[in-house]
VEXSEMI-891851 format. One record per residue (C-alpha): y, x negated, z. Coordinates in Angstrom, 2 decimals, always signed. Layout:
<recs>
- Y X Z
...
</recs>
This chain:
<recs>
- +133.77 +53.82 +117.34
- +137.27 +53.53 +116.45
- +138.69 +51.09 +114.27
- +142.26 +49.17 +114.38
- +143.74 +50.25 +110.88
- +146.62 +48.01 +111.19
- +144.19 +45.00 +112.04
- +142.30 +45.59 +108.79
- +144.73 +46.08 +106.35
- +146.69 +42.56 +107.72
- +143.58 +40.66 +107.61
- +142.92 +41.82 +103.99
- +145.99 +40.99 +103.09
- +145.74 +37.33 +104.24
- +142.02 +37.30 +102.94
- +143.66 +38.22 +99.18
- +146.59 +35.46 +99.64
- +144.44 +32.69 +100.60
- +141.61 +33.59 +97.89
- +144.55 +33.71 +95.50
- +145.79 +29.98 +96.50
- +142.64 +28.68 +96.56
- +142.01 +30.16 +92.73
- +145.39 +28.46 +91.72
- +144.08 +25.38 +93.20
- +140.97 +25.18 +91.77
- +142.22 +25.65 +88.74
- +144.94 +23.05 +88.99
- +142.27 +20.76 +89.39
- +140.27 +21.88 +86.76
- +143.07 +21.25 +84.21
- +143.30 +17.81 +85.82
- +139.55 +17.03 +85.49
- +139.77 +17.78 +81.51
- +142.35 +15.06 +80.53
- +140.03 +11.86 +79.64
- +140.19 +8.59 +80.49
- +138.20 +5.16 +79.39
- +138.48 +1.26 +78.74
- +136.87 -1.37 +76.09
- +136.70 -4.73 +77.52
- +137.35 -7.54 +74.49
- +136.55 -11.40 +74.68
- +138.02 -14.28 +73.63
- +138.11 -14.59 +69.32
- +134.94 -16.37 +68.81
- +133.77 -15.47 +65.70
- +132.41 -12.07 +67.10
- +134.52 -9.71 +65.15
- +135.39 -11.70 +62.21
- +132.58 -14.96 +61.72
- +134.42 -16.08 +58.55
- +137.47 -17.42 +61.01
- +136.78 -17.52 +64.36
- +140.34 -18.77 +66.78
- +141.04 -22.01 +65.98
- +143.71 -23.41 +68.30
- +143.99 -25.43 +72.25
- +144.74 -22.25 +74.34
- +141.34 -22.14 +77.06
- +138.52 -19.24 +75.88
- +138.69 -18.07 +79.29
- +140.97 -15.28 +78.33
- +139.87 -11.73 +77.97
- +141.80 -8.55 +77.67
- +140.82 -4.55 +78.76
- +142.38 -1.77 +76.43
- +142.63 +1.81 +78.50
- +143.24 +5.05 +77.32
- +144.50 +7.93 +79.50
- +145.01 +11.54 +78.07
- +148.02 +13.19 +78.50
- +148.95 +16.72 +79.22
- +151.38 +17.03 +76.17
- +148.67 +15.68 +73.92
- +149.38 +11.99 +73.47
- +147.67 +8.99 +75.02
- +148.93 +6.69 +77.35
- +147.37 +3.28 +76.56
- +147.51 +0.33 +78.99
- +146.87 -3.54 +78.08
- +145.48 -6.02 +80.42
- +144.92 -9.62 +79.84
- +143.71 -12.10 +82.02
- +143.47 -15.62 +82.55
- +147.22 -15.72 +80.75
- +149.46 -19.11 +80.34
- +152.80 -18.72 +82.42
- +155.58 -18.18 +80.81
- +153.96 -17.74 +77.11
- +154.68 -14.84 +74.75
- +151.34 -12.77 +73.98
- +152.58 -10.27 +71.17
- +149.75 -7.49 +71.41
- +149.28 -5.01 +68.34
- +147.20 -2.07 +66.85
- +146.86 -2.75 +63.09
- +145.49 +0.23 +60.43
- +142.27 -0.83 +58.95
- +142.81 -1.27 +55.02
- +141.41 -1.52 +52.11
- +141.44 -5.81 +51.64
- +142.31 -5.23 +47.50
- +144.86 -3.23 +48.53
- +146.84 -5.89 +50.93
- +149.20 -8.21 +50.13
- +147.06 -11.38 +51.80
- +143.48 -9.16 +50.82
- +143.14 -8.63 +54.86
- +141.03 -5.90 +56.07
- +144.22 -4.15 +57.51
- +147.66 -3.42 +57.67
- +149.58 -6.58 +58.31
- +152.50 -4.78 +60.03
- +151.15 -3.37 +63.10
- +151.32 +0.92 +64.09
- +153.92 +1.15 +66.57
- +152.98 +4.54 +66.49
- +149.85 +3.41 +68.91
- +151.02 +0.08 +70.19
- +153.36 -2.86 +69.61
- +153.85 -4.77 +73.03
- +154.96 -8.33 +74.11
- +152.87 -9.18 +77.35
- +154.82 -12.23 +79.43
- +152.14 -14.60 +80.58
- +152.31 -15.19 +84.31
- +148.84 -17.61 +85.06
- +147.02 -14.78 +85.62
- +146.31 -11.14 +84.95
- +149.65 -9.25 +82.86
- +149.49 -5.41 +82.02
- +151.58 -3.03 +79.88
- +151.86 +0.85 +78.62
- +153.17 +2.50 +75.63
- +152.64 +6.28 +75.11
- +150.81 +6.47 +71.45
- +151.54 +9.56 +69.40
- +147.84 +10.23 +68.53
- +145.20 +12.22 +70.65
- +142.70 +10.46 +72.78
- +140.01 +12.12 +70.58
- +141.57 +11.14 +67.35
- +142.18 +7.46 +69.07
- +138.31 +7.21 +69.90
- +136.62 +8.75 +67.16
- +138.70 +8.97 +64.34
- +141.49 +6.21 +63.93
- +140.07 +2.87 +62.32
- +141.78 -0.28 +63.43
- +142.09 -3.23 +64.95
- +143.31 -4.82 +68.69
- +144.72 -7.85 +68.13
- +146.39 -10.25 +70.50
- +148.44 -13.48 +69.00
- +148.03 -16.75 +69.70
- +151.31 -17.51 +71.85
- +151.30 -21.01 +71.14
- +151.66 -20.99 +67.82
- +153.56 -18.69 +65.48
- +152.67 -15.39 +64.19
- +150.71 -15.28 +61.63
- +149.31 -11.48 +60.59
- +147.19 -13.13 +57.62
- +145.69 -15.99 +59.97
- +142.86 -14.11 +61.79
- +142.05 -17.57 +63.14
- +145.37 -17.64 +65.57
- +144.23 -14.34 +66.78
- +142.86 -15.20 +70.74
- +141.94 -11.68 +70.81
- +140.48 -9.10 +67.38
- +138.45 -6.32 +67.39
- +137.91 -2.45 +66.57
- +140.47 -0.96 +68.16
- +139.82 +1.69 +71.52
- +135.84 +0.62 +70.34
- +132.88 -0.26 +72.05
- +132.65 -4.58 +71.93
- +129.42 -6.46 +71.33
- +129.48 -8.58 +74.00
- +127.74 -12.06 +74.17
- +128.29 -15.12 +76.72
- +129.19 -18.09 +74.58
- +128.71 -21.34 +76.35
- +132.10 -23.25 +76.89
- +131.79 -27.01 +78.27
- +134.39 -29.39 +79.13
- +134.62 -33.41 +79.45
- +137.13 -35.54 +81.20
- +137.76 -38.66 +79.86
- +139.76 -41.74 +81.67
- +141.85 -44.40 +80.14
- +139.41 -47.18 +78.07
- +140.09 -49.80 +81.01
- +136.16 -51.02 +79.50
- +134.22 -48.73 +81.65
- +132.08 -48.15 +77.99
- +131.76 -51.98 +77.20
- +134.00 -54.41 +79.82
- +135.05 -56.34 +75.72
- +136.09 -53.21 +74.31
- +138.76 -52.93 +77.31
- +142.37 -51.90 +75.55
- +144.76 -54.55 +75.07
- +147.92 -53.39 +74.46
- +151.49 -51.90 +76.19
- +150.89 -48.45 +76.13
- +150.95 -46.92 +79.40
- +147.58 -46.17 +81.05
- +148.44 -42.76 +82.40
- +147.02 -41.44 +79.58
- +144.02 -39.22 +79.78
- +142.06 -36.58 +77.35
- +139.77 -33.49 +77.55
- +136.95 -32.09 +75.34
- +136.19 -28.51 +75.61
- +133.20 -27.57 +73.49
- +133.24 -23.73 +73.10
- +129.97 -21.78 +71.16
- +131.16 -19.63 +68.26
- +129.61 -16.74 +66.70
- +126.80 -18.19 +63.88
- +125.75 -21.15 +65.54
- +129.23 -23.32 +64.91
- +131.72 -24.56 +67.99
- +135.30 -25.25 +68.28
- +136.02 -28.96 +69.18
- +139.25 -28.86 +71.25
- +140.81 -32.33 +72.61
- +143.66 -32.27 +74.67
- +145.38 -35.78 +75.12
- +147.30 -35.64 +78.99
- +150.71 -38.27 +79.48
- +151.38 -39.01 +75.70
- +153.99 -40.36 +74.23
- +156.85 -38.28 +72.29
- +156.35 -38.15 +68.78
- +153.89 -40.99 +68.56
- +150.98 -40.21 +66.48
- +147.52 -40.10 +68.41
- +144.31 -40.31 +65.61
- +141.59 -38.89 +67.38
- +137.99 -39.36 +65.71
- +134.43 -38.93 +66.81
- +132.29 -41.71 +65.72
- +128.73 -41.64 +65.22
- +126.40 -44.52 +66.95
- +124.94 -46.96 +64.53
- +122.98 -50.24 +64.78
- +125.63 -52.82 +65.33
- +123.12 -54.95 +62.56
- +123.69 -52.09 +59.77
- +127.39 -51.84 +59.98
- +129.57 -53.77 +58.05
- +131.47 -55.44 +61.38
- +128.66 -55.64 +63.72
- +130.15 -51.96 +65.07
- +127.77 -50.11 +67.29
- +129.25 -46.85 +65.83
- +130.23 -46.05 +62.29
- +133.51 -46.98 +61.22
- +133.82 -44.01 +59.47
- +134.75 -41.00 +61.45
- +132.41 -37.65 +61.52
- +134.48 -34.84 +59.96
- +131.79 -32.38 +60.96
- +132.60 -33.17 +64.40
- +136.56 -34.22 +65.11
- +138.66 -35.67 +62.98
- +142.64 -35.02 +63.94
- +145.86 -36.46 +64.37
- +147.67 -35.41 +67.42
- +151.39 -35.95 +67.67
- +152.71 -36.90 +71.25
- +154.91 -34.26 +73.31
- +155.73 -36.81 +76.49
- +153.38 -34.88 +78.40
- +150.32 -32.80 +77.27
- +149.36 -32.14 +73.30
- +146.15 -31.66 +71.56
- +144.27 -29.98 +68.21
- +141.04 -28.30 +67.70
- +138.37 -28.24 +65.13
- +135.82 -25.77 +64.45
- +132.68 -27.88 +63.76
- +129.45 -26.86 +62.07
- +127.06 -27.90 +64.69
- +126.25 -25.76 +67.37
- +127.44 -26.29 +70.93
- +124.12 -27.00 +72.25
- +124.05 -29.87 +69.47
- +127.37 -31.38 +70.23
- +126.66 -31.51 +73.79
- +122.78 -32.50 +74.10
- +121.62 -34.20 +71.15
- +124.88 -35.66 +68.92
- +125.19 -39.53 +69.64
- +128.60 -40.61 +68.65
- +131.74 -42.47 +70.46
- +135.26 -40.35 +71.07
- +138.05 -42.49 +70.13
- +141.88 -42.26 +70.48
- +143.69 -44.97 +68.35
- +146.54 -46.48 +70.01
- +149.78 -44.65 +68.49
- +151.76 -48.05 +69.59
- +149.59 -50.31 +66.93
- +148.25 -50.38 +63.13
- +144.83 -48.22 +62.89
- +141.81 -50.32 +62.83
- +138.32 -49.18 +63.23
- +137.25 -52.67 +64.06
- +138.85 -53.61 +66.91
- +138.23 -51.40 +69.88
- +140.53 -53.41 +71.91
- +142.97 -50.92 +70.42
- +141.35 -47.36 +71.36
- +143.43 -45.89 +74.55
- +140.60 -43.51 +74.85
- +136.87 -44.63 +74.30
- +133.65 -43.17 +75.55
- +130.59 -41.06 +74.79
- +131.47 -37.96 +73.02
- +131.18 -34.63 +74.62
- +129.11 -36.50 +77.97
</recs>
């Protein structure tokens, strides 16, 4: 048998070069599969993190926000922030803070109060939905995972920044940590202008206009407590709206013949909300417990007419009057 040495020596060679590229590629993508990637998912500030002062404020507890960490070849970490549900056109000022000692902090909080920009300092523009951003941290994604202790925070962006106030925080938690996660209950209300749909007497009498229109959302915070927020819709510029919840009474006990007390229940809303010309509002954090507020608490929701003198008498002068939270 004879054998083509020409044959076999070309075909060896293009066995060795195509072993040799397929070595190099396999080992490109080795090198790729070692750099490490992962997300935390964070809720909405309800007490989870910090029960002591859970968000206390009128933007909706629908928002959430996902924290992801990519490794990168030259040994940093390329973290991305995404929040949903956002408010168009609204500022949300996003921030890693160091963990401190609270004794040693100038407002005894349980961190830095100026945030690492080292890891990540980011404004996010809110857009009515879902916003992302990157920064490139100079720490490892093992360091940033197992050994850095701090805290993801996002800011309130409807009020002003407060690093002390953990209660304008819409977002806090460990930061690139593992969340407990829990579905708090989160109801809302709708309530008309008081044209006597409670009691045809107790109709308003009076000239403000009756465009105007409110909201309750009830939101479950950690511990068994809720956050009261009433939004008033159509208000007037910089009247004063007082806003009360009134428990139901015996019209025979109270001093007027009332069928509410005329004393307002602090432990359920008690605020004064000043008029914008369109929508404005306040929230309370309340020490009865969602299910409470909405199932078993018998009280009236009042809005005082900003346009006359304050009487708890007369509900001829309540813009707003129905059942609470129903």
């Amino acid at each position: 048998m004879t054998f083509n040495t020409s044959l076999i020596i070309r075909s060896l060679f293009y066995f060795i070069i195509l072993f040799s590229i397929s070595s190099l590629s396999s080992c490109d993508n080795d090198d790729d599969s070692t750099l490490q990637t992962i997300s935390f998912e964070y809720q909405f500030h309800n007490g989870q993190a910090v029960p002591s002062a859970p968000y206390l404020g009128i933007h909706s507890s629908d928002l959430s926000a996902t924290l992801m960490l990519d490794e990168l070849e030259n040994g940093n970490t390329n973290i991305t922030v995404s929040i949903q549900n956002t408010i168009n056109g609204e500022t949300y000022h996003t921030h890693a803070h160091d963990a401190a000692d609270p004794s040693s902090t100038t407002n005894g909080t349980p961190y830095s109060e100026a945030p690492n920009a080292d890891i990540f300092v980011q404004p996010l523009q809110g857009n009515g939905g879902t916003v992302s951003i990157s920064q490139e941290a100079n720490m490892s994604f093992d360091d940033l995972t197992s050994s850095y202790e701090g805290f993801f925070v996002i800011h309130d962006p409807l009020q002003t920044i407060n690093t002390a106030d953990i209660g304008t925080y819409v977002v806090v938690g460990n930061f690139a940590r593992n969340q407990s996660t829990v579905n708090y209950a989160s109801s809302v209300f709708q309530y008309d202008f008081n044209t006597g749909q409670l009691v045809p007497d107790f109709a308003y009498s009076g000239t403000h206009p009756n465009n105007l229109s409110a909201s309750i959302t009830v939101d479950e915070l950690f511990d068994d407590k809720s956050r009261i927020t009433v939004q008033l819709m159509n208000t007037i510029d910089g009247e004063t709206y007082h806003t009360h919840a009134h428990d139901v009474a015996d019209p025979a006990t109270t001093p007027n013949g009332t069928p509410y007390n005329e004393t307002p229940n602090g432990d359920v809303f008690i605020a004064s909300i000043t008029g914008k010309g369109g929508i404005a509002g306040r929230a309370n954090i309340s020490p009865k417990s969602h299910d409470e507020i909405t199932l078993t608490y018998e009280g009236f929701f009042v809005v005082h007419d900003p346009l006359q003198s304050v009487s708890t008498v007369d509900p001829t002068t309540y813009v707003l009057l129905e059942s609470f939270a129903r």
